[in-house]
ROFIPA-142282 format. One record per atom (N, C-alpha, C, O): residue in one letter; x, y, z. Coordinates in steps of 0.1 Angstrom, whole numbers, plus 2048, in hexadecimal, padded with zeros to 3 digits. Last residue first. Layout:
AXYZ...
! end
This chain:
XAB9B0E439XABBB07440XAB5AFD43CXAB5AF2442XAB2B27426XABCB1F424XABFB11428XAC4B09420XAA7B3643BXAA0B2E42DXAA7B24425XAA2B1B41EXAB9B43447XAB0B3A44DXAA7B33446XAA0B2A44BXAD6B46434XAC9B4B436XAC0B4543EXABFB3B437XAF7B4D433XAECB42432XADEB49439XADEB51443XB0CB60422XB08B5A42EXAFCB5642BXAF5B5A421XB29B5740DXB18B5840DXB15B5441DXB18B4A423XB48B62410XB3BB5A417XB32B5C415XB2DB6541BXB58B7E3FEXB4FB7840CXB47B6E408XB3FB6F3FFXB76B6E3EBXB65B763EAXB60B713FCXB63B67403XB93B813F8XB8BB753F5XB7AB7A3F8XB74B823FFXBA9B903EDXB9FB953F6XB98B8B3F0XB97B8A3E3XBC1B8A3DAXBC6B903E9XBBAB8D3F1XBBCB863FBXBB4B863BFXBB9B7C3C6XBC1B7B3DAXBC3B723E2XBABBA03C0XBA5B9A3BFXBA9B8B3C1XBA0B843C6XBC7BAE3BFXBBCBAF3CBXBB3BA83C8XBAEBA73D3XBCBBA53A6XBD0BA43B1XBCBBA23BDXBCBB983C4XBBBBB0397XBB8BA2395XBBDB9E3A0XBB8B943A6XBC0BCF398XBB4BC739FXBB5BB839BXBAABB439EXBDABCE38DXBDBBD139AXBCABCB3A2XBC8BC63ADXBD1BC6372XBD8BC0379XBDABC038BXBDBBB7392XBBEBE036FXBB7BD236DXBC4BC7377XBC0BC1381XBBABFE380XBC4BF237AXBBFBE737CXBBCBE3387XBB0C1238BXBA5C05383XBAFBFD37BXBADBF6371XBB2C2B397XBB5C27387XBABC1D384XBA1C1F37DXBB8C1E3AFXBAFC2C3AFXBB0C2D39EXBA6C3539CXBCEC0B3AEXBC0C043B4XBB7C143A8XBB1C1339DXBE4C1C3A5XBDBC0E397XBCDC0F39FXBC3C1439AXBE5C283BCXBE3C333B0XBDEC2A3A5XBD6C2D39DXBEDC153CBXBE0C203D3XBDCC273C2XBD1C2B3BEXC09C0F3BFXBFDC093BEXBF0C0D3C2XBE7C073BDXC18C263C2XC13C233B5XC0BC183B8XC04C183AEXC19C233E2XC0EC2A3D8XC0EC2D3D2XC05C363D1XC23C0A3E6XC12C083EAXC0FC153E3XC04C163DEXC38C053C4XC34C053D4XC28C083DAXC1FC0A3D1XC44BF33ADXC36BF63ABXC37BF93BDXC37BEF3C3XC6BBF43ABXC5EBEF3A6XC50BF53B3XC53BF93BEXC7DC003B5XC7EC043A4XC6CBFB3A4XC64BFE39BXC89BFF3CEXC89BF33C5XC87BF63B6XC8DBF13ADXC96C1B3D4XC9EC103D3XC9BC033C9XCA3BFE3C1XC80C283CAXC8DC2E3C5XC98C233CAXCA3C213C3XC66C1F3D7XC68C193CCXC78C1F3C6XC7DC183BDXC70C263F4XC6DC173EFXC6EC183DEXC76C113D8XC70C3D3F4XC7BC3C3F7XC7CC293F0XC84C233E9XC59C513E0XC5AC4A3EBXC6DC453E8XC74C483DEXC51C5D3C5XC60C633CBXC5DC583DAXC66C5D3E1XC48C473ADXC46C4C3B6XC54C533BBXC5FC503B7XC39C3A389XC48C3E394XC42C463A0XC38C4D39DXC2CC3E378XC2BC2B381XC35C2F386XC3DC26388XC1AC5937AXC21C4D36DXC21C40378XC17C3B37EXC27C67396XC25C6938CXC24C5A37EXC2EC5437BXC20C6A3B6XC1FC5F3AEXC1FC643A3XC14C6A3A2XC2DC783D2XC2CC7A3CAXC2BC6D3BBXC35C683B7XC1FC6E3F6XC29C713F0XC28C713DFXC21C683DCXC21C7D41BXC19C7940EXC25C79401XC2FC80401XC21C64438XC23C6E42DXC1CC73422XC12C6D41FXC24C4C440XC2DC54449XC2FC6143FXC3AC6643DXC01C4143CXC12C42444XC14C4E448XC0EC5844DXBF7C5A425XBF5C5042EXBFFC4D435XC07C56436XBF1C61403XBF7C6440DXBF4C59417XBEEC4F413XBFBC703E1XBF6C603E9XBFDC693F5XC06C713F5XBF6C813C8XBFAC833D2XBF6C793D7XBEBC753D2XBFCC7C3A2XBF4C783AFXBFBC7E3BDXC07C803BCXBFFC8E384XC03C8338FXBF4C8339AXBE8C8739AXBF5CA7376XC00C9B371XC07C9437CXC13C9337CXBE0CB3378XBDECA2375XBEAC9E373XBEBC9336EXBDECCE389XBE0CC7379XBE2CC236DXBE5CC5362XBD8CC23A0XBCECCA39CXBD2CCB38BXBCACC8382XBDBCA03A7XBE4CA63A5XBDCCB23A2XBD2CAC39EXBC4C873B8XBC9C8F3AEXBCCC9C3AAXBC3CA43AAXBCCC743D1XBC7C803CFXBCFC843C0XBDBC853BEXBC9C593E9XBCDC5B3DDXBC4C6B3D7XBB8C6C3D8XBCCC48404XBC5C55404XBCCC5B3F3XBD6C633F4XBD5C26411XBD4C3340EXBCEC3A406XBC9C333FEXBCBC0D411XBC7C1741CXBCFC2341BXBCFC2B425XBD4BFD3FCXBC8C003FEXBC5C08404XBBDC0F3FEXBEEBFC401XBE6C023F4XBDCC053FBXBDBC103FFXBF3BE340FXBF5BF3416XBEFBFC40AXBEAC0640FXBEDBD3401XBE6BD140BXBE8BDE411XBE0BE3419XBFFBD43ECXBF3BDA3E7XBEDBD83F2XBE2BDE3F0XC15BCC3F6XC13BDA3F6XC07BE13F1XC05BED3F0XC0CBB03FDXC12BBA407XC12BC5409XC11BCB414XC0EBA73E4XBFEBA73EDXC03BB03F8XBFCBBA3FAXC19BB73C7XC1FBAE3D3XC12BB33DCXC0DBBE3DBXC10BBA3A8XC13BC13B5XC12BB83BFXC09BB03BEXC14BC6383XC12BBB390XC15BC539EXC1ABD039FXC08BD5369XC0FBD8376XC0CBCC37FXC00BCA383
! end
């Protein structure tokens, strides 16, 4: 699954919950909450584009999707080693 840095940047900050039995996700946040089953969602965004929105993506991050983490991993740059006074 790929994902645009945009919607995986709104990914992040939502609230992902499993279904009581297991056949989907509840995501919530914004302006709602809304139903992820599989790689499809009822949001309004993915029924027009058809492709991956922030909460089939909230639902790879909470998974462990290798792809959707390589992502974020090119999104979120490594911190800075901060310097030590030993260092000096």
């Amino acid at each position: 699954m790929t994902a645009d840095f945009e919607r995986l940047a709104r990914a992040i900050h939502l609230d992902v919950e499993t279904i009581a039995n297991g056949d989907g996700w509840i995501v919530t946040g914004g302006s709602g909450s809304h139903l992820v089953s599989g790689s499809a969602c009822d949001c309004i965004d993915f029924g027009v584009r058809g492709t991956p929105c922030k909460h089939v993506l909230a639902v790879a991050l909470r998974r462990g999707d290798p792809d959707v983490l390589e992502t974020l991993r090119l999104l979120v740059p490594l911190p800075r080693r901060r310097r030590s006074p030993s260092d000096a």
